[in-house]
C-alpha positions as CSV (number, residue, x, y, z in Angstrom):
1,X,-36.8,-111.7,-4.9
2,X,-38.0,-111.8,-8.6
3,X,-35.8,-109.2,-9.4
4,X,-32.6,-110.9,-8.1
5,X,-34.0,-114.0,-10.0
6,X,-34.4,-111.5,-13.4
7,X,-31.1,-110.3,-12.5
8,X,-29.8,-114.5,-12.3
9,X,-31.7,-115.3,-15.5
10,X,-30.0,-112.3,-17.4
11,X,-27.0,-113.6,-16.1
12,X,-27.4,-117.2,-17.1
13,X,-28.5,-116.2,-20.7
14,X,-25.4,-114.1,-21.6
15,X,-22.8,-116.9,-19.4
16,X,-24.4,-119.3,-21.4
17,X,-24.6,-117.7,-25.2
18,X,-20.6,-116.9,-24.7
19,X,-20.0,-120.3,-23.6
20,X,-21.6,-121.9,-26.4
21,X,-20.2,-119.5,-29.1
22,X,-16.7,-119.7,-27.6
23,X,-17.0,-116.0,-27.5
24,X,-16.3,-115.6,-24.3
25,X,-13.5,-113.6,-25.1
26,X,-15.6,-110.9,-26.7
27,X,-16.2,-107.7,-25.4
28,X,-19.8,-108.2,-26.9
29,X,-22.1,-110.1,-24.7
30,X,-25.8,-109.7,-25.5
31,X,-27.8,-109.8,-23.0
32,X,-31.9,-110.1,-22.7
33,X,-34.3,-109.7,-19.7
34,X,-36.5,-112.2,-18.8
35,X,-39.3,-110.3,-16.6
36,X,-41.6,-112.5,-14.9
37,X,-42.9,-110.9,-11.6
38,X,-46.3,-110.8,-12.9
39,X,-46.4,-114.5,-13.3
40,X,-47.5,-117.3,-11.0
41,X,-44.7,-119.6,-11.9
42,X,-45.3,-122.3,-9.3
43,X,-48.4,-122.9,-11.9
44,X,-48.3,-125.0,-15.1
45,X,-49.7,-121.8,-16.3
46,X,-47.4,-119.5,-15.3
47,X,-44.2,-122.1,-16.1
48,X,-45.2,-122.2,-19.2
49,X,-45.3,-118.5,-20.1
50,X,-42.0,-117.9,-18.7
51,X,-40.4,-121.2,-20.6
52,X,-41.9,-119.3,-23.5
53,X,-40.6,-115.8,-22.9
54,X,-37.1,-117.6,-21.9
55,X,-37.0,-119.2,-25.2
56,X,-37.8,-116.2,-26.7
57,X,-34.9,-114.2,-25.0
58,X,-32.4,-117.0,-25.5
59,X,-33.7,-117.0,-29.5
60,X,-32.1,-113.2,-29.3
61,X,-29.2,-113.4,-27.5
62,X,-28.1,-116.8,-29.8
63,X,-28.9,-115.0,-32.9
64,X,-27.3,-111.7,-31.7
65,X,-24.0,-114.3,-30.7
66,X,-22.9,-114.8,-34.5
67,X,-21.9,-112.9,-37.4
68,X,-24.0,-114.2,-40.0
69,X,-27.2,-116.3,-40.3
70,X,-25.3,-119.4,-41.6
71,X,-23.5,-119.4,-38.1
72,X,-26.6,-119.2,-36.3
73,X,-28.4,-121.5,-37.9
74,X,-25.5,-123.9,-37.4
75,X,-25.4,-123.3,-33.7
76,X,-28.9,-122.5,-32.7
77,X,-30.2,-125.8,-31.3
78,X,-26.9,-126.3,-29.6
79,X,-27.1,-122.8,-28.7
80,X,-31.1,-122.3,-27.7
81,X,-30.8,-125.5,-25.8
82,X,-28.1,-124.6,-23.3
83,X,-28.9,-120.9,-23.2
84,X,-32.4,-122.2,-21.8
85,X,-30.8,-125.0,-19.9
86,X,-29.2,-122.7,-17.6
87,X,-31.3,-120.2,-17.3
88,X,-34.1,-122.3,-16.1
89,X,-31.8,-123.5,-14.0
90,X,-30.8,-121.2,-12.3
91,X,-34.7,-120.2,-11.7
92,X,-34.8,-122.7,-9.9
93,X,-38.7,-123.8,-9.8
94,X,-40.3,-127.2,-10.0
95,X,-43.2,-126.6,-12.4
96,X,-40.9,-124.6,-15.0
97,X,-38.1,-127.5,-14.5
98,X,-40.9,-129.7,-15.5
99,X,-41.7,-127.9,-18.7
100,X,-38.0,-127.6,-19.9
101,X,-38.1,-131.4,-19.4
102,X,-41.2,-131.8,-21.6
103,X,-39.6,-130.0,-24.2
104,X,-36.2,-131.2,-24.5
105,X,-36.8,-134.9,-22.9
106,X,-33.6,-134.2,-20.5
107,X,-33.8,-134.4,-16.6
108,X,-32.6,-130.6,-15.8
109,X,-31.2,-131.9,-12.4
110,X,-28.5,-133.6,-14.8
111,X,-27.9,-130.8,-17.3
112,X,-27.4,-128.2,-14.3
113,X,-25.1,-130.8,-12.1
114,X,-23.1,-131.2,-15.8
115,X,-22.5,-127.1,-15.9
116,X,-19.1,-125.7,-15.1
């Protein structure tokens, strides 16, 4: 199961990166895996380490998204925001929901219902 949710997570990452960058006609997608089987993410705990390594991954694959450093830093809240928006989405677990929430201030059920 955690590796079809890696497998969703990788997904959600590069879907979102393209969509934010309108380069979703690129042939370049990067794409970042989040590993998190030897979490507990049905903890605060262990929410909180994955929010942390999903930021981390969506901070690559948004950096990796533009040509130059200007562009990024343009982009990257937009960028970081939705990236991590979908992929904790698409997770799909209360107590990591819970964090995103804490971080951004946004009730995920809304930012995932709002996704084409």
């Amino acid at each position: 199961m955690n590796t079809m949710i890696m497998a969703t997570i990788l997904s959600a990452l590069t879907l979102s990166a393209a969509t934010t960058s309108n380069a979703a006609d690129d042939p370049f997608v990067p794409t970042v895996t989040v590993k998190y089987g030897d979490l507990d993410v049905a903890t605060s705990q262990g929410a909180a380490i994955l929010y942390r390594r999903i930021q981390f991954a969506a901070g690559n694959v948004c950096w990796r998204m533009y040509e130059s450093d200007a562009a990024f830093k343009l982009h990257k809240d937009s960028c970081l925001q939705k990236v991590i928006a979908r992929a904790v989405g698409q997770v799909n677990q209360p107590m990591l929901t819970a964090v995103y929430e804490g971080k951004y201030g946004i009730d995920q059920s809304i930012v995932v219902a709002a996704s084409p």
